[in-house]
Structure formats: C-alpha cells, structure tokens
C-alpha positions in Angstrom: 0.0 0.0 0.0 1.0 3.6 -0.4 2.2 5.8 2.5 0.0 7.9 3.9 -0.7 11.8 2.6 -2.9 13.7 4.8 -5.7 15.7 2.8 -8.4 15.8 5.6 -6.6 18.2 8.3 -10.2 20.6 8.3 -11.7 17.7 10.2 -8.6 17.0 12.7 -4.9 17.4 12.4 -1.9 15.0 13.7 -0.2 16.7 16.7 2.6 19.0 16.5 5.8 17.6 18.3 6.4 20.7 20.5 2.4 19.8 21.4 3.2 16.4 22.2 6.6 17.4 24.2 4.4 20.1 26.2 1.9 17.9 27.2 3.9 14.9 27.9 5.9 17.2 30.5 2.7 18.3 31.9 1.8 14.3 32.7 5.2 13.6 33.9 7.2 16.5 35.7 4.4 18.8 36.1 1.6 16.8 36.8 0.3 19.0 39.6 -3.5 20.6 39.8 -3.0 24.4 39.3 -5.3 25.3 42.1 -3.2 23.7 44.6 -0.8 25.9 46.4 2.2 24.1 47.1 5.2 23.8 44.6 4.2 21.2 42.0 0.7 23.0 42.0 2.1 26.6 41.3 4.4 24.7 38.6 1.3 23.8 36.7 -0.3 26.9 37.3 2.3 28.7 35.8 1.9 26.5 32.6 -2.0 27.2 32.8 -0.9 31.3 32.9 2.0 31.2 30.1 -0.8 29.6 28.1 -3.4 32.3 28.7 -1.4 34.6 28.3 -0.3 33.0 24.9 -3.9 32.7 23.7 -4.9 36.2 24.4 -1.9 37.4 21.9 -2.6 35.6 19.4 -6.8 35.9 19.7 -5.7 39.8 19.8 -8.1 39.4 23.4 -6.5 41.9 25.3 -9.5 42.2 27.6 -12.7 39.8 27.9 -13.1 36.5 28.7 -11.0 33.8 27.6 -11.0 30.0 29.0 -10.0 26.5 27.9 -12.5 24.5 27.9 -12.9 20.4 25.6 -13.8 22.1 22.5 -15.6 23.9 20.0 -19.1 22.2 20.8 -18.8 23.4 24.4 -17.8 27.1 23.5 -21.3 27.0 20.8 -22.9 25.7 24.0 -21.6 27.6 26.7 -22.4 31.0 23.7 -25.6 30.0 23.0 -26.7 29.3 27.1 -24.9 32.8 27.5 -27.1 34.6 25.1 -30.2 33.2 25.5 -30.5 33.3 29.4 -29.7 36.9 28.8 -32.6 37.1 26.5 -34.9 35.2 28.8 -33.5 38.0 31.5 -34.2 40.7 29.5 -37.8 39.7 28.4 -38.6 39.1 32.0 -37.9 43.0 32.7 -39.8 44.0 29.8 -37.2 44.9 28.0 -37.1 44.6 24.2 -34.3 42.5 23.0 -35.3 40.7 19.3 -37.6 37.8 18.5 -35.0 36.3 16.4 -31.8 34.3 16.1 -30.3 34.6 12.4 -28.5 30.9 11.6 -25.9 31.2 8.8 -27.4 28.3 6.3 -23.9 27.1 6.5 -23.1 27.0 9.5 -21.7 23.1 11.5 -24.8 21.5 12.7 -23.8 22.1 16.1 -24.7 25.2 16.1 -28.5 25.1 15.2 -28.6 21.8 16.9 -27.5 23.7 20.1 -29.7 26.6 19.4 -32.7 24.5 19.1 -32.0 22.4 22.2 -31.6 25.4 24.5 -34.7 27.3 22.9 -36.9 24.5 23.9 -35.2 23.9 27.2 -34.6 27.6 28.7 -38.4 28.1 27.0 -37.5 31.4 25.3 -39.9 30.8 22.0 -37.7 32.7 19.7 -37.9 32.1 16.3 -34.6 30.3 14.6 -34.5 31.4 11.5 -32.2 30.7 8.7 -29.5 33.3 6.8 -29.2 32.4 3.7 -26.0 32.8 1.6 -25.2 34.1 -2.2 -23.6 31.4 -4.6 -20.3 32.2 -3.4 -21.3 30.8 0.0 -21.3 34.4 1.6 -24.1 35.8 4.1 -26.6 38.0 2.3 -26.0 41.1 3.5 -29.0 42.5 2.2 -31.5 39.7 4.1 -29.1 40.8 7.6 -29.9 44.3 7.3 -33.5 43.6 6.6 -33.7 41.1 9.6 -31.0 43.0 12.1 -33.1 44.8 14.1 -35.3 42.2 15.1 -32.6 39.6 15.7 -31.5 38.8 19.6 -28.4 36.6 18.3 -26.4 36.1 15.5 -24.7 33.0 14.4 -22.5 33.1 11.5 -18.8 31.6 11.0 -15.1 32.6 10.2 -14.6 30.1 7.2 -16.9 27.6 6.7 -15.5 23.6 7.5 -16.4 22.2 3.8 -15.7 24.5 1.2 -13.3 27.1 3.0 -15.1 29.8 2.3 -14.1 33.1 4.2 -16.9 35.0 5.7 -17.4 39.1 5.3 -17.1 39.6 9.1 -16.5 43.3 8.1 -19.4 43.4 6.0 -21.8 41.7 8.6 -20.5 43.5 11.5 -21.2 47.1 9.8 -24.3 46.2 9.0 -25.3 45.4 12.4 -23.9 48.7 13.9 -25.8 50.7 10.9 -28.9 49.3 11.7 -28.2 49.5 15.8 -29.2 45.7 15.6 -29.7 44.5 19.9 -28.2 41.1 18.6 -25.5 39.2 20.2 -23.0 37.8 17.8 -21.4 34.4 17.7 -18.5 33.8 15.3 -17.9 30.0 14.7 -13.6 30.4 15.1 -13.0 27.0 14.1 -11.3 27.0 11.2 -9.6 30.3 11.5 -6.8 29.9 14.3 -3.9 29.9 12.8 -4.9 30.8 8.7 -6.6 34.3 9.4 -5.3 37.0 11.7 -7.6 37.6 14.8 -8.1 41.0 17.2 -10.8 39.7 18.7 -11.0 42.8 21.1 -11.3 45.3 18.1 -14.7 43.4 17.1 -17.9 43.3 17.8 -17.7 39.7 18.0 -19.5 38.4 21.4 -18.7 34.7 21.4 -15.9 32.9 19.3 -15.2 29.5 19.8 -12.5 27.7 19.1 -11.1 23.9 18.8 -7.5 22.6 19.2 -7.7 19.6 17.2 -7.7 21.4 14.1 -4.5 22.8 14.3 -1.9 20.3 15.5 -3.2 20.5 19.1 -4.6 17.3 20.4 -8.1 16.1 20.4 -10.3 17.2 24.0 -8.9 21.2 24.2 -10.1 24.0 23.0 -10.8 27.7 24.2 -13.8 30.3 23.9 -13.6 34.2 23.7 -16.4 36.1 25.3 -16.3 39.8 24.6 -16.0 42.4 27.7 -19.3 43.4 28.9 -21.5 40.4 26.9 -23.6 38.0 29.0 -22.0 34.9 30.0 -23.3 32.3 32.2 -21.2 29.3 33.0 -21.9 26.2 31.1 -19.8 24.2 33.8 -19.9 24.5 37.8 -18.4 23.6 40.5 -14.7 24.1 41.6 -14.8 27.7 40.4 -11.7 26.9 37.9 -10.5 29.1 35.4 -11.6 31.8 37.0 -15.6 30.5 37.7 -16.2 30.7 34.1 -15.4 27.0 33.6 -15.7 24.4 36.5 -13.3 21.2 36.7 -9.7 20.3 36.8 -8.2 21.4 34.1 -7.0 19.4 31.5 -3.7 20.0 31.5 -2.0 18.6 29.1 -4.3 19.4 26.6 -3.8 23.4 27.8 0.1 22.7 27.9 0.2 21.0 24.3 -2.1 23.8 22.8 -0.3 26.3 24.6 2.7 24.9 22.8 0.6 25.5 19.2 -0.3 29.2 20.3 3.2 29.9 20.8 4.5 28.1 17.6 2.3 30.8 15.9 3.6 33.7 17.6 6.9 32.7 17.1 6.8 32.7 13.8 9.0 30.2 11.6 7.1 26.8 11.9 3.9 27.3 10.2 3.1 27.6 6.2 2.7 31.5 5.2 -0.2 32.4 3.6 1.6 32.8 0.1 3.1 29.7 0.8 -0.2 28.1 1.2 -1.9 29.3 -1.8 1.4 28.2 -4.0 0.7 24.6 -2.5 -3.2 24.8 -3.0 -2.5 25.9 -6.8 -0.7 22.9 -7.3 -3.0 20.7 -6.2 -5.9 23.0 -8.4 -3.6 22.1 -11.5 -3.2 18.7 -10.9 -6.9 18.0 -10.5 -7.5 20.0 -13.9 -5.0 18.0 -15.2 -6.4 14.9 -14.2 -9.7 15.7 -14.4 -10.5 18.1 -17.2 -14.1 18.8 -16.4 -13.5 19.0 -12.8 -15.7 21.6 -11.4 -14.2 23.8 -7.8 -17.3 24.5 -6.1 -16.7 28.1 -4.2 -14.4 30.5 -5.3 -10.7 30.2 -4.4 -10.2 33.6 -4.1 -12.3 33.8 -1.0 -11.8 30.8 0.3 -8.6 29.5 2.8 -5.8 28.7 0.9 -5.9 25.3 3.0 -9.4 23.8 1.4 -10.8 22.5 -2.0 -14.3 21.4 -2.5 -14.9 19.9 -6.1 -17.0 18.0 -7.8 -16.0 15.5 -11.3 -18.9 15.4 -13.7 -19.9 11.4 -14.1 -17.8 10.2 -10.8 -19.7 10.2 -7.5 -17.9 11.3 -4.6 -18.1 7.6 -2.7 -16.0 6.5 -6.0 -13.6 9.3 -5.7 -12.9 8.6 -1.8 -12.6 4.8 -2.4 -10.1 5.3 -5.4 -8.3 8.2 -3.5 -7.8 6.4 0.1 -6.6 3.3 -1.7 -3.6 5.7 -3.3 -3.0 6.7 0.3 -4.2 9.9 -0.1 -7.0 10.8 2.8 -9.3 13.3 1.8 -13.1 13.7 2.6 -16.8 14.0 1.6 -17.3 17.1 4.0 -17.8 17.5 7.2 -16.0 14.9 9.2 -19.3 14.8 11.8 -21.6 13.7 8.9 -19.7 12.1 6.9 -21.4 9.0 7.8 -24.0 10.3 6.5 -24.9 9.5 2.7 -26.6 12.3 1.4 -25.8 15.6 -0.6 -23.7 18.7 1.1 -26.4 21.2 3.0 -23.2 23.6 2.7 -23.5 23.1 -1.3 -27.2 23.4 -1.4 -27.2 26.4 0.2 -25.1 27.6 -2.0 -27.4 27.0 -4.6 -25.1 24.9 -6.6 -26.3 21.6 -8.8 -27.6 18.6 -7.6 -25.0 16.6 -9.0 -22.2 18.8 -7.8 -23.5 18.8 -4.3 -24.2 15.3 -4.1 -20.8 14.3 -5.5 -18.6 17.1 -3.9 -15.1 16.0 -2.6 -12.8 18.4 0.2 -9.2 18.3 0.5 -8.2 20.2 3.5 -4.2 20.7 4.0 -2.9 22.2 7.3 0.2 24.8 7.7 2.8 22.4 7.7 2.3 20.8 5.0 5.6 20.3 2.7 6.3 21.0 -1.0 7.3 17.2 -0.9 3.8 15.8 -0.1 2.5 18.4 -2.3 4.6 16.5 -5.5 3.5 13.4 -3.8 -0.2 14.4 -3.6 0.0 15.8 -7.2 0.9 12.5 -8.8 -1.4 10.2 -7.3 -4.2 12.3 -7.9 -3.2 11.3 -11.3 -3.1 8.1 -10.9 -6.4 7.6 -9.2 -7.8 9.4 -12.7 -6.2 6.6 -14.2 -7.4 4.0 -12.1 -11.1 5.7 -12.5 -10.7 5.1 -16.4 -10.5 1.3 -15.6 -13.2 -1.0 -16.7 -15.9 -2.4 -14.3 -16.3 -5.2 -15.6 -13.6 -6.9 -17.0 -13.4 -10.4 -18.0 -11.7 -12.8 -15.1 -11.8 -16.1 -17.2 -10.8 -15.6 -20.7 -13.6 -16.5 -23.3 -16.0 -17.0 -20.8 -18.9 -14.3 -19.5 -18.8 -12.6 -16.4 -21.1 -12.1 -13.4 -21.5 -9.5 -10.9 -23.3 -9.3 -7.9 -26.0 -6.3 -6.8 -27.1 -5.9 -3.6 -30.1 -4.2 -2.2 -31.8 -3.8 1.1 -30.7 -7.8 1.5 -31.8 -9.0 -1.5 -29.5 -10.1 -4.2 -29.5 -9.7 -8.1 -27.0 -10.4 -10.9 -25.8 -9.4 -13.9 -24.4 -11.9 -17.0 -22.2 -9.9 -18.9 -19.9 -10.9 -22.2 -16.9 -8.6 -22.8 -16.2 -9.9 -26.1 -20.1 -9.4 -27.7 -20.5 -6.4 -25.2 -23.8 -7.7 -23.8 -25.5 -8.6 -20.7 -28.6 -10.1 -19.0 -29.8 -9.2 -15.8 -31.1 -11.2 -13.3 -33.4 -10.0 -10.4 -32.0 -6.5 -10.3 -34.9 -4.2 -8.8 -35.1 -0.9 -10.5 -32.2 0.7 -7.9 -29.6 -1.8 -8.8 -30.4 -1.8 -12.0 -29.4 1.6 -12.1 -26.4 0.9 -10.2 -25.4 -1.9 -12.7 -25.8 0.6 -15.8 -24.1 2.9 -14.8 -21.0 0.4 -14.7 -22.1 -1.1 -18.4 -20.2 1.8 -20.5 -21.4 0.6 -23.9 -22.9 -2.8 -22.8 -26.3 -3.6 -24.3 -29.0 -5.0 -22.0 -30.6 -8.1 -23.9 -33.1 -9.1 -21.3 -33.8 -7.9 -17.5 -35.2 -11.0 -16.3 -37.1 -12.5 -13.3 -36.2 -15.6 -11.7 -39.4 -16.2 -10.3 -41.4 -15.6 -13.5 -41.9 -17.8 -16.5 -42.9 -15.3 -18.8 -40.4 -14.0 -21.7 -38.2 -16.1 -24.1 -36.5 -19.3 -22.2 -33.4 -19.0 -24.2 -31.0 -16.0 -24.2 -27.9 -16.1 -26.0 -24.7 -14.8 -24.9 -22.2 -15.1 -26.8 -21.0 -18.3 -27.0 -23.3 -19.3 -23.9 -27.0 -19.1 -22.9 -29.4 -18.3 -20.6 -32.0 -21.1 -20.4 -35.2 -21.1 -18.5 -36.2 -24.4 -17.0 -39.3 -24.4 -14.7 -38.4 -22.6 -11.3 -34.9 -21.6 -12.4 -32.9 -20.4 -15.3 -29.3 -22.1 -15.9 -26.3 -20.9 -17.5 -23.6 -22.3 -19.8 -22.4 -23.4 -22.7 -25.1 -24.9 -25.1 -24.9 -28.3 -27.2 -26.6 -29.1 -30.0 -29.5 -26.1 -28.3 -29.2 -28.0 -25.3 -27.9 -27.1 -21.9 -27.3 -30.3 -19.9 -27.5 -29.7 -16.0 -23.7 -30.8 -15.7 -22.6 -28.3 -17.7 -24.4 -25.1 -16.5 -22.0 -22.9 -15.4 -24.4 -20.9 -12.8 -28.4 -21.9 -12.3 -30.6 -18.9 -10.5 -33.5 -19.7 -8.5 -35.4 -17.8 -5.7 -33.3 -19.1 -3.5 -30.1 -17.1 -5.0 -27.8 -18.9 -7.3 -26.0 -22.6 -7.2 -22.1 -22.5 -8.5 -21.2 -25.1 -10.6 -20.6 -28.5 -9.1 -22.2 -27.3 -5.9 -25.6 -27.5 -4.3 -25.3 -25.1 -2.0 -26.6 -21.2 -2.8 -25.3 -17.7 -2.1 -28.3 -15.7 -0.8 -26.5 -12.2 -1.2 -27.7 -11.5 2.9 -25.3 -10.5 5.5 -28.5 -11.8 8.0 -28.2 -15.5 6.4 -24.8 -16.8 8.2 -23.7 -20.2 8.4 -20.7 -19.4 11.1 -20.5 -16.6 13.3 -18.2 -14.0 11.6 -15.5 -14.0 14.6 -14.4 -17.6 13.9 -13.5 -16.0 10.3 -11.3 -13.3 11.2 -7.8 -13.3 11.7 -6.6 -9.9 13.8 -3.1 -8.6 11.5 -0.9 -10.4 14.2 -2.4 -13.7 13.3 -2.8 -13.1 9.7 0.8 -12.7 9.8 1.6 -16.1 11.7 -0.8 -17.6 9.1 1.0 -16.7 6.4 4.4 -17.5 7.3 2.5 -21.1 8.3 1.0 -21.4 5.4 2.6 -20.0 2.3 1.2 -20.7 -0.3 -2.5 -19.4 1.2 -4.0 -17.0 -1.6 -4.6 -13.2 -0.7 -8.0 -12.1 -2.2 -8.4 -8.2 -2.7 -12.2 -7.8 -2.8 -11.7 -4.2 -3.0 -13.2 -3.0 -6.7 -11.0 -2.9 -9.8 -10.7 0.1 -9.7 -9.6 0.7 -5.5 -6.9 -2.3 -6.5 -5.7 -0.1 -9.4 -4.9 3.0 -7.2 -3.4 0.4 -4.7 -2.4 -2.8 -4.6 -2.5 -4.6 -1.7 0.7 -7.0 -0.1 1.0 -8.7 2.7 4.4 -10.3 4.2 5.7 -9.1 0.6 2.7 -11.8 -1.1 0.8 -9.6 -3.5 -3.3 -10.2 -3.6 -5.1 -11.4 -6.2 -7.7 -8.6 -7.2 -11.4 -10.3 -7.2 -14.2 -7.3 -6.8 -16.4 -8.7 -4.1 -19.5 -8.4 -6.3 -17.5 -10.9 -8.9 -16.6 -13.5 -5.7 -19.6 -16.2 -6.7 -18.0 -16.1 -9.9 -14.4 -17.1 -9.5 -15.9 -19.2 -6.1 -15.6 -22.1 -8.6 -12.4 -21.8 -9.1 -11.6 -22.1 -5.0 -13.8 -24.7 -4.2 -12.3 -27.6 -6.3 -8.9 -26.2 -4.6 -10.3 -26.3 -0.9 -7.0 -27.5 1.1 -5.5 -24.1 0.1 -6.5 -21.1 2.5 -7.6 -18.3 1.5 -7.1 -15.0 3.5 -9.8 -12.2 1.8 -8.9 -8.5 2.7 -10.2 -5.1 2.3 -10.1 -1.5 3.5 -11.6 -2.1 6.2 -12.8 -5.7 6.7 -16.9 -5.8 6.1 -16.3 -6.7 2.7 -13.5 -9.3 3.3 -15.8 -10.9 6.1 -18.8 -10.7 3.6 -16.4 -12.9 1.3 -15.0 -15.3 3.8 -18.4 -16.1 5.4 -19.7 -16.7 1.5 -16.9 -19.1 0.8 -17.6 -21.1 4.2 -21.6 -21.1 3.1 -20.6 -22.7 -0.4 -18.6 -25.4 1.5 -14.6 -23.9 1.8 -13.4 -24.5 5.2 -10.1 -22.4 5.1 -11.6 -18.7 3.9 -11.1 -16.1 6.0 -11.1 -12.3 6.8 -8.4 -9.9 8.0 -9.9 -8.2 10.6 -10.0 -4.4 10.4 -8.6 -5.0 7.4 -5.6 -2.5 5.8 -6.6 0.3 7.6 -4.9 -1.8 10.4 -2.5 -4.2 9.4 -0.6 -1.3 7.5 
C-alpha cells in the first residue's frame, strides 16, 4: 500500500511535536492541579498562565473572557446558554431584546442543533431562522440588514469547514452597527486559528469559539472568547476553575500542548505562510484540472482558505472518488468529518445554490500549515493516478472467453448481472429498478438483452450470450455453454432460482444476505498479528483483494511481501468455482476495512470452503 498523505486536516490534524513534548511534560514532571498551592501545583499553574497569556496574543483578546474549555461544541454551547439566558432576562424585565436568532445556512450542525435544544429547554420561543448565503457561500447582507433589528443573536462563522469559504465579518459586523441591531454575535472560530489574523477585542464579535484539534493541538482542548461586557453564564460549575467561568480540573495537558501550538504561531518560523499556502493549493488546483479536465471547484478560491478545495468531477460520484483516492493513500473527505457517515448531498452546497450533481458528489481536501512541498509532488501524482485508475473497466473479464457475473445488492436482496466482454452484452437477473441503475451505470457501452425475473416464467426461455445461454427451465434459469441447443445440467455454469444462485458443481446457494450466516463471523477473522503467523505457516494461502477494480488499481495490496489477487467482491460467486475444487488451500480475503472481506469469507464457508477467511479491520490496520 501507499504511504499515507494527509488531505483531511479541516476535520482533525496530527499533533505538533512541540504539542506532544508540552503535554507529555505536563503528565510527567508537572503533573500537579493548578489550584493547589504548594510547589508542583504553582508549577502547573504557571503553565495554565503562560498559556493564557499565549492565547490572548494571538486571539488579539487583550480584555474579555478567555477559557479552555474540551472544545468547540462546548464554546457553541456555553455561547448560546450565554445569550439566551440573557434574553430570557431581559424579556422578564420587559425589555425589548429581538424575537429572532439569524443561523448562517452554513453554518456546523452544532450550532443550530444547540440553538434549538436550549430554545426549547430555557423556553424562550424565539424564532430560529435561517441566513441564507449568495452562490459564493457568503451571508446575504442585504437579508441581515433587513432582519438586524429584530434579531436577539447572530450566528455566523469565520470560514466555513467544507468548502473554506471566508466570511465578510467586516461586512456583517457594519451592518449590524448601521442598523443598531440589539443582537448578540457568535462567530464559529474554528477554522480560523492559525490561517486568518484575529483582534478579537477590536470586534464586535460576542462569542468565538475555538477547537484545538484542528490545528496540531490534540483532540479534548479548545478555548472560547467572550467579549468584555457580553452576558455569560457558565456552562460548567463547581470548583470555580478558570476563573468561575469553567468548572473542573483542568485538562492540563491538553492546555500545555495547545499552549505549545499558540506559541508556535507567535513565534513565527514553523507554520506555512499564507503565500506559501496558496502556492501549494494551486498545485494541487492544477493537478486535478489535469487529471480531471471537467473537474468543477465549487466556491471560489479567491475567497476561500488557501488550505481547502471542494470539487466536484462530472460522471464520478464522490463515494467512488474517496474509495479510489484512500486506496492511493491519499486521505481526503466528503465534508464534514461529523456527517460524513452520512450519505446524502452537502447542506453547505445546497445552500449555496449549486447543482444537484455537484452537491451530491462534492469531494474536500483540506491541508494544514505544515504541510511540505514534498507531499505536495506526492499528492499531485497520485491524484493522477487515481484518474487513471477511474478510467479502468468495471467489468472486465476474469476467465478468458467465458462471460462474467457480478453481484447487486439491495436492502438484502440479491440480483445479478451476465455480462460478455467480447459481444459487449448482458442479461440481468433480479435486479430491482435501484440496482439496476447501479449496474448501468457500470455497463459503459454494454447492451441489456433481457432484465429477467427468476421467479417468472414469462419471456423467451433462451437468451444467448455469446457463445453461452441463458436457459429457462421451470423454477430456475441455468447458465452455460449450449450443445446441439441443449444445456445439460452438468454443464451449466451458474443456475438462479429464488433461493439465490448454485455455482457449478455445488448445491449449496449464495443468498446475497449478510443476515443468512452459516458461522459466526468472529471464527472467520484473523486480527493482522495472526494473519501474519498464518501466512508464514502457510505460504502458499492465496490473498484475495475484494476491493473493486478500480480501488486495487490506485493500490495494490501486499501482505508479508505476497501480492493479492484482485477479485471485486461483487464478482466472488463467480471465480468461487475456481476455489472450491482447490479447498485445502486457505484463503485469506482483505479489504479496506474488513466488512467486505468478512462478507467474502463467510460466503466461501456457506458454499462449502473451510479455510476462507477475513483480516480483521482490514488495511486500515494491518498497514
């Protein structure tokens, strides 16, 4: 496999070594709790203070609130508590204060989430209402100053996560002195320590959060800025740490190694400049044009960081992208790192206003500060050769002169599809409309000669396929080579029933369920340890990539210096054969992750092998 390049550092970041350094001191040699008094506590008190003191420089907070706190989240929620108890205070004395609170439509999810939880909880029935943004994923000014004066908080962001767009703070905060707007305002940080220069204390910026784990601090820190005079109300109490604002022992080592991060940046001389920056993101713009020709960038890149892409390739879908890009080792994302679980289009993108297609396909790379010109060259020629793997064909032949099969799977049932390289053509078998879509979209120039029901007996019982035929027969339809227009049961190749489909010379069927197991899964899987011991026991055990073609063409996979034997887990049942008259040779299946190679191990066992099995975790662990 390749080594690793890091393209995802806008949904974490490794840690910087001086981070790692600092907080390993402050877990060994200054381990003490900075509110007791006696030496080792004032040692780590002292630490606590240099780091205040750091952040406060570099926030330009010269005066205000500033505390550490475990993140981000807790700074939107320790804001948004802040703002609306002061609105539920200021209601109860009659005052006027706003009956709104203006969400960016791009803003993280935790901040509307938040919003909406505290709304119901505190009970202060304001109305949360969206700010839209223009296509180049800006706030519309014009809606703000419309809205403004009947806001009672204000939620918008620095640069936004997905596409690295940079918002018009400027803009939005002159429009809320011209129209004398009561809001409070909460800038989303995030994404701006460290890429765009902060004086917090010259703003009218009420809240900004901030998280560590996005620049090189580690994961569990972070800090929030409240501005002098706003309403604050603790989100945490108890001890009365950090000055009452934020109760419980201090986290010390995550203060110490982002203290060490704040003072790497006022230093100077270890972080990217911003020229810098944009002279790495340009190469990596021309390599995707390169590669890519239609590629489409989807917000401008003169107002976005210089750290973030968001694009989109006409005819590839993102999932195919990601799959073809992690298996060249290069780590790169969907969007946001929360959702990207999540299958479904970008809200960021809609919002936007951009295409369907674009939003539903849209790809980030995301590069942090200290990123070298080396992984830049590195980055630049594997992006093209994952558009080189991408031009691969789907479904080519495994057995020369004889017709393929691929399997479809959907909501655990199984359909097929008979395909001929040579003649071009293909039947399929029990594909529902979804798959069948998902299987054309993979024919590039194949003709459909029949879509065919195994159930049904309707339709012509003989389908030719090149040199081979699809025969109906009753309840099933067999597959194979004919004679004389017959096609004897011994020599069909594959016969599909109801039941799935029977491989030649055995009886037993592949149902195409992960719910249908004939041994537990566990008894499959071999941890990399014991893969390893496996391997060196048995040497001549065959390594199965059941990655897709085109994941095996970005990166091969080897193990203890054995290269694998691509087979695309939807084209196991047909090379199954092939195994199972071989069955005293193991076979060790692997993937990305290992739900695929499991899926093919526990297959193999159901059709009667007794060696198959799966690396658990898969490469993502044994690398």
């Amino acid at each position: 496999m390749h080594s690793e390049i890091y393209l995802d550092a806008n949904a974490t970041s490794p840690v910087l070594p001086a981070a790692v350094k600092a907080a390993t001191a402050a877990m060994d040699t200054c381990f003490g709790n900075p509110s007791s008094s006696h030496v080792t506590g004032l040692r780590a008190r002292s630490v606590l203070g240099a780091a205040h003191a750091a952040a406060r420089r570099v926030l330009g907070a010269y005066d205000g609130r500033v505390m550490f706190n475990s993140g981000a989240t807790e700074g939107i929620q320790t804001a948004v508590l802040s703002a609306l108890c002061a609105v539920r205070a200021q209601r109860a004395r009659g005052q006027a204060c706003g009956e709104l609170v203006l969400i960016g439509a791009t803003e993280h999810k935790a901040v509307p989430e938040s919003l909406a939880h505290w709304n119901r909880l505190l009970g202060t029935g304001l109305e949360l209402r969206v700010l839209p943004v223009d296509a180049d994923g800006r706030h519309r000014l014009d809606v703000l100053r419309a809205l403004a004066p009947r806001a009672a908080f204000i939620c918008t962001m620095a640069a936004n996560n997905e596409t690295g767009v940079v918002s018009d703070l400027d803009g939005i905060e002159q429009v809320l002195r011209e129209t004398a707007s009561p809001a409070l305002w909460m800038v989303d940080c995030v994404q701006a320590l460290g890429k765009l220069p902060l004086t917090l204390s010259a703003s009218r910026i009420d809240y900004a959060p901030f998280s560590g784990h996005k620049l090189y601090a580690p994961k569990g820190i972070g800090m929030l800025y409240v501005r002098e005079g706003a309403p604050f109300t603790p989100l945490m109490c108890g001890g009365g740490q950090e000055g009452g604002q934020r109760s419980g022992t201090e986290n010390m080592a995550g203060i110490a190694a982002l203290g060490a991060v704040l003072q790497a940046l006022e230093q100077g001389g270890t972080f990217r400049g911003h020229g810098q920056l944009q002279a790495c993101r340009a190469r990596l713009v021309a390599a995707l044009r390169a590669a890519f020709p239609d590629v489409v960038f989807n917000a401008p890149l003169a107002l976005a960081l210089p750290t973030t892409l968001n694009f989109s390739v006409p005819g590839v879908a993102s999932a195919d992208l990601l799959e073809v890009f992690d298996a060249a080792g290069l780590r790169v994302s969907a969007g946001s790192a929360c959702s990207a679980s999540k299958a479904a289009p970008s809200y960021v993108l809609d919002a936007m206003g951009v295409a369907n297609w674009r939003s539903a396909s849209a790809v980030r790379m995301s590069f942090g500060p200290l990123i070298d010109d080396e992984d830049i060259e590195r980055a630049c020629e594997r992006i093209a050769a994952c558009a080189r793997a991408l031009q691969l064909p789907l479904l080519a032949p495994m057995q020369a002169g004889c017709a393929g099969l691929a399997q479809f799977d959907r909501e655990g049932a199984a359909g097929w599809l008979l395909f001929n390289a040579a003649t071009s053509e293909c039947i399929a078998i029990d594909l529902a409309p979804a798959p069948l879509e998902q299987a054309q979209a993979m024919l590039n120039g194949y003709r459909l000669l029949a879509s065919v029901s195994s159930a049904s007996r309707h339709g012509a019982p003989v389908i030719a396929l090149g040199d081979e035929a699809l025969v109906r027969e009753g309840d099933v339809w067999r597959f194979g080579r004919l004679d004389n227009g017959v096609l004897a049961p011994q020599a069909a190749r594959f016969v599909f029933s109801a039941g799935g489909v029977a491989i030649a010379g055995t009886l037993r069927h592949h149902q195409g369920q992960q719910g249908q197991q004939a041994h537990h899964a566990g008894s499959m899987e071999l941890g990399p340890d014991a893969a390893r011991r496996h391997l060196a026991q048995h040497p001549d055990t065959l390594i199965v990539d059941v990655r897709c073609l085109r994941e095996a063409g970005a990166g091969p996979i080897s193990l203890n210096g054995q290269a694998a034997l691509n087979v695309p887990l939807a084209r196991l049942v047909e090379h199954a054969a092939l195994w199972l008259d071989d069955d005293a040779r193991s076979l060790l299946f692997v993937c990305r992750s290992g739900a695929r190679s499991a899926r093919a191990a526990r297959t193999l066992r159901q059709l009667g092998h007794p060696r198959a099995w799966s690396l658990a975790g898969g490469i993502a662990l044994a690398d």
